[in-house]
C-alpha positions, 0 to 999 in steps of 0.5 A: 475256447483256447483258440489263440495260443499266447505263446505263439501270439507275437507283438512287435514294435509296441511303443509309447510312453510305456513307463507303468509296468502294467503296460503289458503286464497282463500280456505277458503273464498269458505268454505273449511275447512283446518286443517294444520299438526300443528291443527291436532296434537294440538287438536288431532286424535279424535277431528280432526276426529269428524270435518271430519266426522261432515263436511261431514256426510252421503254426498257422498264424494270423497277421494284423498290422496297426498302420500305427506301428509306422511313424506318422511322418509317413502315415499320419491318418490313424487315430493313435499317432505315435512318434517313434515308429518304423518307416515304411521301407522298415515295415516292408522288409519286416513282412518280407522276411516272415514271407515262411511263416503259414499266415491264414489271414491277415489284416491292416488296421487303423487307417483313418481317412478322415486324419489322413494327409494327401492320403499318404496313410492310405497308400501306405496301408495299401502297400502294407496289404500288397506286401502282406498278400504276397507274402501269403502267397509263398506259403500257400 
C-alpha cells in the first residue's frame, strides 16, 4: 500500500550485540536509515539530529519511542533491557530538538509494569510521552 516511505523512515539508537550483518540488513535494503547508539555518540548529538531532521523534513511523520532505547539503569520495566542505552535526560533533549518535524502521532512503547522497579520505567515513559506531547504542540 506504500503507505510508509523508508526513506523518510528514521531508527535511532539501535543497539545490541549487532555483530551478524543481517542485523539490519533488510532495513537497510528498503532505505531506512539506521543510526546505532555507537554512530550517535561517534559523530555526536548535533550532527545525528541534523541527519533526522534532513530525513524527514516538513513530512508528516510518526514517532515511536521503545522505552528500550533508554539504559535500563534508568527503566528497567521492558521486556528487552539493553545495557548501553540513552539516559533519560539524553532522550529528553533528543525529542526537544525534533520539537520542528510534523509529528502526526506518536507513541511510547514496551513499558512493562510487571518488570518494573519502584515504577521507575513508568515514570520515565510518562516523562517521554509529556516530552513527546509538547513537542507536537509546536507544529501544530
Amino acid at each position: 500500500e506504500n503507505l510508509i516511505n523508508p526513506k523518510k523512515y528514521v531508527m535511532l539508537g539501535i543497539r545490541g550485540s549487532l555483530y551478524d550483518p543481517d542485523d539490519m540488513k533488510w532495513a537497510k535494503e528498503q532505505g531506512v536509515t539506521i543510526i546505532t547508539i555507537d554512530e550517535y555518540y561517534k559523530i555526536g548529538f548535533e550532527k545525528s539530529m541534523k541527519i533526522v531532521k534532513d530525513i524527514l523534513g516538513d513530512s508528516p511523520s510518526y514517532l515511536t519511542f521503545d522505552i528500550d532505547g533508554i539504559d535500563p539503569t534508568h527503566a528497567p520495566g521492558t521486556g528487552t533491557p539493553e545495557v548501553g542505552g540513552f539516559n533519560v535526560r539524553e532522550a529528553q533533549l533528543i525529542i526537544r530538538e525534533l520539537n520542528q518535524i510534523n509529528f502526526i502521532g506518536a507513541d511510547v512503547v514496551e513499558v512493562s509494569p510487571p518488570f518494573d522497579v519502584n515504577n521507575m520505567t513508568s515514570l520515565v515513559g510518562a516523562t517521554i510521552a509529556f516530552e513527546i506531547l509538547c513537542a507536537m504542540t509546536k507544529t501544530i
